[in-house]
C-alpha positions as CSV (number, residue, x, y, z in Angstrom):
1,X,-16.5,16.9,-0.2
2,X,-17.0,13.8,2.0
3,X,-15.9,13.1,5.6
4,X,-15.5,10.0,6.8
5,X,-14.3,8.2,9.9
6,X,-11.8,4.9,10.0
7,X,-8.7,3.6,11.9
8,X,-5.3,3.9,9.9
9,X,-1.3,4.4,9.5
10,X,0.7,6.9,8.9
11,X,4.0,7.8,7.4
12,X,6.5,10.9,7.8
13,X,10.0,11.2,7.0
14,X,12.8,14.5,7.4
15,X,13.0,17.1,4.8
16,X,15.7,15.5,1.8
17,X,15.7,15.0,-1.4
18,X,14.6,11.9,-3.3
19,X,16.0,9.3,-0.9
20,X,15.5,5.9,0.7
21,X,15.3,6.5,4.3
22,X,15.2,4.1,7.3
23,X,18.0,3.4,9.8
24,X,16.5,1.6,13.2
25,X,16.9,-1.9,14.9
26,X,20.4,-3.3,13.8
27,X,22.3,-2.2,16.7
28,X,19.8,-2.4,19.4
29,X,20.1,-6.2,17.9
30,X,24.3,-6.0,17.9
31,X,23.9,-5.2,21.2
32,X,21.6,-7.7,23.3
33,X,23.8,-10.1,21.5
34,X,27.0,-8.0,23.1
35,X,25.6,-8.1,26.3
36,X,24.4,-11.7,26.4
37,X,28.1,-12.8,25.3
38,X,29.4,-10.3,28.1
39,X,27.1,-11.7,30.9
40,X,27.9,-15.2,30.2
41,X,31.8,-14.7,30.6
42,X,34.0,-16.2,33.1
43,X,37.0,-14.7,34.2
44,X,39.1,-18.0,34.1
45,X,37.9,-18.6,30.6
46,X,38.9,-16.7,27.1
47,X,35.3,-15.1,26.0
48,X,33.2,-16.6,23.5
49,X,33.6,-15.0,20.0
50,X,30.7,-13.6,18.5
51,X,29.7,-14.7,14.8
52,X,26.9,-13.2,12.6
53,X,24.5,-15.8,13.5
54,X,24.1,-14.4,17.0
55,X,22.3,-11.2,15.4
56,X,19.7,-13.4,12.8
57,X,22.0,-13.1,10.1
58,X,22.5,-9.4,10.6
59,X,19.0,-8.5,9.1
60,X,19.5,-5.3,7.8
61,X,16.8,-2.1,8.3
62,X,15.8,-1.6,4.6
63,X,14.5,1.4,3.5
64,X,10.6,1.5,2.1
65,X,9.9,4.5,1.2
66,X,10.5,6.7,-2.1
67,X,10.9,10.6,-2.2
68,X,9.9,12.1,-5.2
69,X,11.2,15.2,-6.2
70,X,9.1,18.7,-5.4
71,X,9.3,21.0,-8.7
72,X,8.6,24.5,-8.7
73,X,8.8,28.0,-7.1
74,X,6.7,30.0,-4.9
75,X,3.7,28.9,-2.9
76,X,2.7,25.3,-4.4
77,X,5.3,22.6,-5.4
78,X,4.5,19.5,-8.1
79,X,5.4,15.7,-7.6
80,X,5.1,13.1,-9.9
81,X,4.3,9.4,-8.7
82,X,3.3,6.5,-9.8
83,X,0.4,4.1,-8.4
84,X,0.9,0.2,-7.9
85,X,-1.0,-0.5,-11.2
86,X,1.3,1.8,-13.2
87,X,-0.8,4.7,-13.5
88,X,1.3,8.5,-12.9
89,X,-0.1,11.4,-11.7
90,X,1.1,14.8,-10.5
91,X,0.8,15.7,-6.8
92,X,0.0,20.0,-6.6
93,X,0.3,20.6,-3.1
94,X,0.8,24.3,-0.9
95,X,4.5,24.0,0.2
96,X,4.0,24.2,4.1
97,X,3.0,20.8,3.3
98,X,5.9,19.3,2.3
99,X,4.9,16.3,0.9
100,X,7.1,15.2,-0.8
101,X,9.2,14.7,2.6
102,X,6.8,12.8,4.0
103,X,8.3,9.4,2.1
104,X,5.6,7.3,-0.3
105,X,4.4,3.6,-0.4
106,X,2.1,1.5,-2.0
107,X,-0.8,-0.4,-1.1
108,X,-3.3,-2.9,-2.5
109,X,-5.4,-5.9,-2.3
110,X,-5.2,-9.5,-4.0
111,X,-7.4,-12.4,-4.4
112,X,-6.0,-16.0,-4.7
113,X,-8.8,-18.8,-5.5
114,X,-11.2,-16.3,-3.2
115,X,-9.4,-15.8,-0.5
116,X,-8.4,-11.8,-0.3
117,X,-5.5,-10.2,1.2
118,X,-4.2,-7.2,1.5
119,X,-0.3,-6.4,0.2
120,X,1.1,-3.1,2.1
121,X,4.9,-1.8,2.4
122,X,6.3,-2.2,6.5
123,X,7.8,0.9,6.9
124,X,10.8,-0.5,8.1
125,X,11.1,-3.3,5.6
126,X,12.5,-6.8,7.1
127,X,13.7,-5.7,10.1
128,X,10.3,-4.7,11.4
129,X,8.3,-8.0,9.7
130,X,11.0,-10.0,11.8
131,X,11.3,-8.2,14.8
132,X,14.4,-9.8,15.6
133,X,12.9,-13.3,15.1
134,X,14.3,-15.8,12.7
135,X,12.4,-16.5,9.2
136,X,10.3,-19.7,8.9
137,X,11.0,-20.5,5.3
138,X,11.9,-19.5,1.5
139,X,8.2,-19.9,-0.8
140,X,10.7,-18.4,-3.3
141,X,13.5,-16.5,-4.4
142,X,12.1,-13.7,-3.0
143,X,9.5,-14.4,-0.6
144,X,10.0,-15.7,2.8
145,X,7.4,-16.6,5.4
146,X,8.0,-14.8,8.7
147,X,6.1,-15.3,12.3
148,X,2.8,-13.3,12.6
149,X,2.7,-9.7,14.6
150,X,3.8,-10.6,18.2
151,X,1.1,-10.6,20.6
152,X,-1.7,-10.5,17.7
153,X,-3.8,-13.3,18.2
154,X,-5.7,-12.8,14.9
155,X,-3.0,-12.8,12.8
156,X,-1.0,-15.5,10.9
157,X,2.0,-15.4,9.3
158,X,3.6,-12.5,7.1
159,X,4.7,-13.5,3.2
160,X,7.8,-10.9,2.7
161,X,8.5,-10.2,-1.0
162,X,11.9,-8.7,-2.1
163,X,11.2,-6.4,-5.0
164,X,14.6,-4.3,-5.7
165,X,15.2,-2.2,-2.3
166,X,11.1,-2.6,-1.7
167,X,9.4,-5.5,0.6
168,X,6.1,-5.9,0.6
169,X,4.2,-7.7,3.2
170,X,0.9,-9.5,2.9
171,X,-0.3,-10.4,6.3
172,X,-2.1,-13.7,6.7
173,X,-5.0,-14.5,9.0
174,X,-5.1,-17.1,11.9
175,X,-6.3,-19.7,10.0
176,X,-4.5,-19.5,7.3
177,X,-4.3,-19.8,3.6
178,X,-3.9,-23.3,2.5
179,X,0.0,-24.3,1.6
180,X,-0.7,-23.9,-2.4
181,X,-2.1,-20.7,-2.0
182,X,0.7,-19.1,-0.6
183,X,2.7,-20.4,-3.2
184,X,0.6,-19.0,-5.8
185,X,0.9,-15.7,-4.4
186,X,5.1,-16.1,-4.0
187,X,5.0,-17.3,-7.8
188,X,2.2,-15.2,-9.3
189,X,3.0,-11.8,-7.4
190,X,5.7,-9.7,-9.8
191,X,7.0,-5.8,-9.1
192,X,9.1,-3.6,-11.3
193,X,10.9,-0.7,-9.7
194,X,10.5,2.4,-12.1
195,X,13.2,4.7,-12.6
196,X,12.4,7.6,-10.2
197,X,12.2,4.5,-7.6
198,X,8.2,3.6,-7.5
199,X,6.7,-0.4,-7.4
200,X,4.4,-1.6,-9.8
201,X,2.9,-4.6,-9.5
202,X,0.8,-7.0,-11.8
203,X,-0.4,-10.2,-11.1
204,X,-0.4,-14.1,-12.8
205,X,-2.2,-17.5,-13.0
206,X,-4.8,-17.4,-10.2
207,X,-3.7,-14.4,-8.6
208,X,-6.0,-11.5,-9.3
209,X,-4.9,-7.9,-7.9
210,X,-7.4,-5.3,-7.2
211,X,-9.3,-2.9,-9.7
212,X,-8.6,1.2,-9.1
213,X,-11.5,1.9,-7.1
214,X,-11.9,-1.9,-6.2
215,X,-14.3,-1.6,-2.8
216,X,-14.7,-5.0,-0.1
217,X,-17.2,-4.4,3.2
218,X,-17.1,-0.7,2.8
219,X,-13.0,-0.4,2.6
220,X,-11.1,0.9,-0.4
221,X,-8.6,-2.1,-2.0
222,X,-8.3,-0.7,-4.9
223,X,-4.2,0.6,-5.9
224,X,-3.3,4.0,-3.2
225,X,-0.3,5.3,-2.1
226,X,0.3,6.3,1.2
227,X,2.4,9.3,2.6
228,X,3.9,9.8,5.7
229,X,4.2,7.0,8.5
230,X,5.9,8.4,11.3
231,X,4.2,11.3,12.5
232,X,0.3,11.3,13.4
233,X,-0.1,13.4,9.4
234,X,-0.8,10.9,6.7
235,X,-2.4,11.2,3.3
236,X,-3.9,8.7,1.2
237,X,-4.4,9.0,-2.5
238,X,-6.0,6.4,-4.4
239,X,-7.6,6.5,-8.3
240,X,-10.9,5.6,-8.3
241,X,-12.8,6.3,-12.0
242,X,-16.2,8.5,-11.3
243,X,-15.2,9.7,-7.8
244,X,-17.3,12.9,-7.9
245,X,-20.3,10.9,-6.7
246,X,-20.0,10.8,-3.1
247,X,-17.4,7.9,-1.9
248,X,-19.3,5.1,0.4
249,X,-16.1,3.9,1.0
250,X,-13.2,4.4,3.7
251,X,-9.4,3.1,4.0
252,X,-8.1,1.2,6.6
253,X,-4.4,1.3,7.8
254,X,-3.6,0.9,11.2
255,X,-5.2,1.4,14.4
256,X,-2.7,4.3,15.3
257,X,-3.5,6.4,12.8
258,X,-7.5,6.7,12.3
259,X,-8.4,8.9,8.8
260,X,-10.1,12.2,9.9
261,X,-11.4,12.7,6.7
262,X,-11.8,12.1,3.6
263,X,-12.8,13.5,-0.1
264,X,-13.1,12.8,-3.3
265,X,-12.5,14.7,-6.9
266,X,-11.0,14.5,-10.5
267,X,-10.9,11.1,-10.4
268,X,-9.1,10.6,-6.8
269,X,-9.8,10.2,-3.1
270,X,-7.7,11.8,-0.8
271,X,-8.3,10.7,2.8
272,X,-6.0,12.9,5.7
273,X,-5.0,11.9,9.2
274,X,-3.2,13.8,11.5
275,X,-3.9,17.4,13.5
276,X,-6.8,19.6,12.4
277,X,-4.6,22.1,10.1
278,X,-3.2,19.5,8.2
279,X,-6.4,18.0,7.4
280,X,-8.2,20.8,6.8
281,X,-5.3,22.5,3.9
282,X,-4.6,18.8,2.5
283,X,-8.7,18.0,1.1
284,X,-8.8,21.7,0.3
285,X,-5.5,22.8,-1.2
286,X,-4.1,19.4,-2.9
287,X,-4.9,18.8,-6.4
288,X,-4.1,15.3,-8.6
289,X,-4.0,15.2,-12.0
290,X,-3.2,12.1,-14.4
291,X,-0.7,11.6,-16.5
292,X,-0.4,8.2,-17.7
């Protein structure tokens, strides 16, 4: 076992079944648009009426995350999932754990004429790319170009893709990819939403998506899944062939979350964030084993 340091995200949901989860944003949106139309009234007037457009087209909060189902009795529970690049495994897990609760998404990297980026699911979907700012533009039928992070200097624009219920969002850098490139990745980038509700992804033409175990300046980009999001606990699994050699390699995923640590066997890395506990039973206790 190997521990490494590195910032990252996180992911955590309630105890359910296997769900879509999400429900934030709309009405604090409904109402700053209530209280702008209230504020503006006049008593010797009628009040304006409100229409959809004064809540951006009524984005909705879509859910973007999948529950698998937790199988079995006594002290460990099994989940299947699947990886972006199609491959399944089984999740064996202690069931203090819970993992299956803590909600799933996928992750991975792309390169487009050289220039890499990295494709990750917002936990909140569109509502949370836009935050309550209007979309620049269509690149397709289902990718839109939104305004970068607010108050992120170094970033550029986000490319949303709609993929069933999933959105994926590939976050641009200041300068920018050149106009064609984003259309390459808008008309090369295709998903396919399994029946027990994973994304798998595959790309065309010039757009090349990363290799399990795929490594750039130290950082896994290789096809992972990430669980949990809205506690401190996350865990990140990730195939990558011949992992019993020690893994020079970390994963980023926000600065909120850093990974504690990290190890590798069977053919996986697991990397853990969150409190010492959960760490500690996660790269000791968890087991993944391929299935397809």
């Amino acid at each position: 076992m190997t521990a490494e340091h590195a910032d990252a995200d996180v992911i955590e949901q309630g105890p359910g079944g296997p769900r879509w989860v999400g429900l934030v944003g709309l009405a604090a949106l409904v109402a700053v648009s209530l209280i702008g139309v209230l504020n503006g009234r006049e008593t010797s007037r009628p009040a304006p009426v409100a229409t959809p457009k004064s809540v951006r087209n009524a984005i909705s909060v879509t859910p973007n995350a999948v529950y698998p189902e937790a199988d079995g009795a006594g002290g460990f529970r099994t989940s299947r999932v699947t990886f972006p690049h199609g491959a399944r495994a089984e999740l064996v897990y202690p069931a203090r754990l819970n993992l299956a609760s803590m909600g799933v998404r996928p992750s991975v990297g792309g390169t487009v004429d050289g220039e890499f980026r990295s494709l990750t699911a917002p936990l909140y979907g569109e509502a949370e790319t836009a935050a309550g700012r209007p979309m620049l533009r269509h690149l397709a039928p289902n990718v839109t170009l939104w305004p970068g992070p607010p108050g992120v200097r170094t970033a550029g624009p986000v490319l949303l893709f709609a993929f069933g219920d999933w959105r994926l969002a590939l976050q641009d850098e200041r300068a920018g990819m050149a106009f064609e490139q984003r259309k390459a990745w808008a008309g090369n980038l295709r998903g396919t939403v399994t029946a027990d509700g994973f994304l798998t992804l595959s790309g065309g033409g010039p757009l090349r998506l990363s290799r399990p175990g795929e490594v750039r300046d130290g950082v896994l980009v290789g096809p992972q899944l990430w669980l949990g999001g809205l506690s401190p606990r996350m865990l990140v699994v990730a195939p990558i062939p011949g992992c019993e050699r020690p893994p020079r390699t970390r994963v980023v995923l926000d600065t909120r979350h850093p990974i504690v640590a990290s190890t590798c066997r069977d053919g996986f890395y697991l990397a853990a964030a969150g409190d010492e506990d959960f760490v500690r039973r996660v790269l000791r206790d968890v087991r993944v084993r391929a299935t397809g």
